[in-house]
C-alpha positions, 0 to 999 in steps of 0.5 A: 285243753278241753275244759270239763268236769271232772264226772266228764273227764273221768267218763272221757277216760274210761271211754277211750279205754274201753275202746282201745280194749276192744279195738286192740284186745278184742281180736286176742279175747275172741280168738281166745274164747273159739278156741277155747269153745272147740276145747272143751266141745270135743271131749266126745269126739275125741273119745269117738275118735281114740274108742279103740285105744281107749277101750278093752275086754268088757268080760274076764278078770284084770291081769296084775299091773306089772304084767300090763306094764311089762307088755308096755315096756316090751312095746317100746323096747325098754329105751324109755323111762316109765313115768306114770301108770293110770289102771284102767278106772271101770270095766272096759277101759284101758290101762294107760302106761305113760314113758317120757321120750326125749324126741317129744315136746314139753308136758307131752309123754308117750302113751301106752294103751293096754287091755287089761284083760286080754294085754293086747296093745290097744294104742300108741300115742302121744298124751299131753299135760297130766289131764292127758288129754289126746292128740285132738285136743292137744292142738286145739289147746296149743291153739288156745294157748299160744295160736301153735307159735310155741311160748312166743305165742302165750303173749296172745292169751296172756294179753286176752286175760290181762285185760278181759277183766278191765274191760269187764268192769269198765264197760259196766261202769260205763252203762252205769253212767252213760246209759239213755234216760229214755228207750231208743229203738235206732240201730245204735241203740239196739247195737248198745243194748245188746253189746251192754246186755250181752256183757252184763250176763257174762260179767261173772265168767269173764271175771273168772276166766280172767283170773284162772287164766292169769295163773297158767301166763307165763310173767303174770302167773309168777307175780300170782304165784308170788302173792299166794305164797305169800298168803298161804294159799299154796296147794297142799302137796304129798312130800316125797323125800324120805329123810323126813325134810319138808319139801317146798311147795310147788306153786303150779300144782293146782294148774298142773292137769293142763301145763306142767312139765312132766318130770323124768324118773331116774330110776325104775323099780322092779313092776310088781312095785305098782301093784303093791303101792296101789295097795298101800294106797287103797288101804290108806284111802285114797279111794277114787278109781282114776288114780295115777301111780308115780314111781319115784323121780329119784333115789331117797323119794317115795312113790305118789298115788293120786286120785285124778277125778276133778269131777263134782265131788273133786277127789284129787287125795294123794299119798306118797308111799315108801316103795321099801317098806310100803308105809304110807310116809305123807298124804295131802286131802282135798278136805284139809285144803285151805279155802283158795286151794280149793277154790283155785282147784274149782275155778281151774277144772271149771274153766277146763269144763270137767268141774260139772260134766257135760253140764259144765261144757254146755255152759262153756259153749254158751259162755264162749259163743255169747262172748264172741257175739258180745265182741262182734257187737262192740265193732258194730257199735264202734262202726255205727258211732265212728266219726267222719274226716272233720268230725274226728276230734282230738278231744276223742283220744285217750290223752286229751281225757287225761289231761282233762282231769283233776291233777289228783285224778292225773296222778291217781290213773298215772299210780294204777297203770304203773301199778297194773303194769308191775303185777301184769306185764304185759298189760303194762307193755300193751298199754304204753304202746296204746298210748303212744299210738294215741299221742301221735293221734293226738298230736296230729289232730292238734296240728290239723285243728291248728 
């Protein structure tokens, strides 16, 4: 074995980490940061691309909502459940009338479009996610989320925000004890400074990524959902039942613009119910102009209202109505929302580039191409740094480092990888497999250094 000190045993170990990050990880976070740079750069094409459904009459007075769903309804041929109505929010726009059709997939509704001026049929198509974010975007967020390989396929991204914030923190400790004394100008210097530059500007945003992104992973996010519960920072929902029982929290609310599953009405009341409830809403101030009105899944439930504008000011207020009496029976305010609901709400609409706008996409663009070059300059700093045939040392490798500790600093790392992999599973499962690709390294530059 290697003798060092322990200062050196521990900066070993957190090299070779960093470096299998980068080298095994790396691939999964840039694919995941282009991915997530097209999302959120095309928010304008896809509005060029849909204007004529997601335009109408700019001039003449509004029809009533049951008379837009009606026409809707009549479009389909009355097959489908109506799962939601969105009224068209400004003069010129469309109403969106949504329907659940088994022949689509998860999350995904059909969507009516409808002049509410004219009640011409303006579109037809599919929506994704209660964002309803349109065709366009619906596949680059598939990409983004899964590479198009369906739930098998989230593995990618849940790896990618396993690890982007070790690899974070880890690459900034390592400047912190590794970095020159003196400035060299060689080609593996500057390579570093950019590497290490480029990745301290990012620190916050990968941080962040990091931990919004956990909360939409499939094994992660329960453990996530399982800690805010536990701390009460479950996202404030309107109950619905009318018996006046408490309904149990859903733990996804505040992520559920982009990946729940929509639920399908088993009921359908009569039209003019829209109209009605919305004015019950209103009047109970729910006051933003993109709302979205749910009938109820089921008898004994009351209709929802919900401000849907995660713009800056977030106006996400909802109420659930009792369609019978029209009294409002609950209502959830953003302004009453705990501490972390609102952060959460904040980090994931960030992270989605509508919580500031244009300004929000603009700096989402600039993160996730930064973040692919700071990447491209790790591989470039590994390429420069590689040692060559007998150069390669087993002192080189994740287990040598290990083993070069202190026995408490052995069973310290042993504690926090055991712990990691409980609340991160596939952090855990990667990095066994990281482990045993460095063992049978090791062990087989042992047998050549023999």
């Amino acid at each position: 074995m290697t003798t060092c000190t322990p200062r050196a045993a521990w900066v070993n170990l957190l090299r070779r980490l960093h470096f299998y990050i980068g080298l095994f990880i790396g691939p999964f976070i840039f694919i995941a940061a282009l991915t997530g740079t097209l999302y959120v750069a095309t928010p304008q094409l896809e509005s060029w691309l849909y204007r004529d459904a997601l335009t109408g009459e700019t001039q003449g007075p509004h029809a009533s909502l049951s008379a837009q769903i009606a026409v809707a309804k009549q479009l389909t041929g009355g097959h489908l459940s109506l799962m939601a109505v969105r009224p068209a929010a400004v003069v010129g726009e469309t109403t969106r009338v949504m329907f659940t059709d088994p022949q689509l997939g998860e999350s995904e509704n059909r969507a009516i479009f409808v002049d509410p001026v004219t009640l011409q049929i303006k579109g037809d198509m599919t929506v994704y996610g209660t964002s309803g974010i349109l065709p366009l975007r619906q596949w680059i967020d598939y990409a983004h989320r899964s590479l198009l390989l369906g739930n098998f396929g989230r593995i990618y991204s849940e790896l990618a925000a396993s690890w982007m914030w070790v690899a974070a923190l880890g690459g900034v400790a390592l400047w912190f004890v590794t970095r020159p004394k003196r400035r060299l100008n060689n080609r593996l210097q500057k390579t570093r400074r950019l590497h290490a530059g480029t990745g301290w500007v990012l620190l916050a945003g990968m941080l962040l990524f990091s931990a919004t992104g956990l909360t939409w992973s499939q094994w992660a996010g329960a453990n996530v959902d399982k800690m805010r519960a536990a701390f009460g920072w479950l996202t404030p929902q309107v109950n619905t039942l009318l018996n006046g029982e408490a309904e149990a929290h859903d733990p996804h609310a505040e992520h559920a613009m982009q990946h729940q599953t929509m639920t399908m009405p088993k009921m359908q009341s009569d039209l003019r119910q829209f109209d009605n409830v919305l004015h019950v809403a209103r009047a109970s101030g729910i006051g933003a102009d993109r709302v979205e009105i749910r009938p109820p899944r089921e008898h004994g439930r009351a209709w929802t209202v919900t401000e849907i504008d995660r713009r800056w000011p977030t106006r996400v207020d909802s109420v659930a109505v009792d369609g019978d009496s029209l009294k409002t029976v609950d209502s959830a305010r953003f302004a009453d929302f705990p501490l972390m609901a609102k952060l959460t709400r904040w980090g994931v609409d960030f992270h989605m580039g509508v919580l500031f706008g244009l300004l929000n996409q603009l700096l989402l663009i600039a993160f996730g191409i930064a973040l692919c070059a700071a990447i491209a300059f790790g591989y470039r700093l590994w390429w420069l740094r590689r040692p060559q045939g007998p150069l390669v040392s087993p002192a080189a490798t994740l287990s040598e480092a290990w083993r070069n500790l202190p026995p408490g600093g052995q069973i310290l790392s042993l504690l926090l990888a055991i712990a990691s992999g409980l609340a991160l599973p596939l952090m855990g499962i990667s990095l066994a497999l990281m482990l045993a690709f460095d063992v049978m390294r090791w062990r087989r530059l042992r047998s050549v250094e023999a």
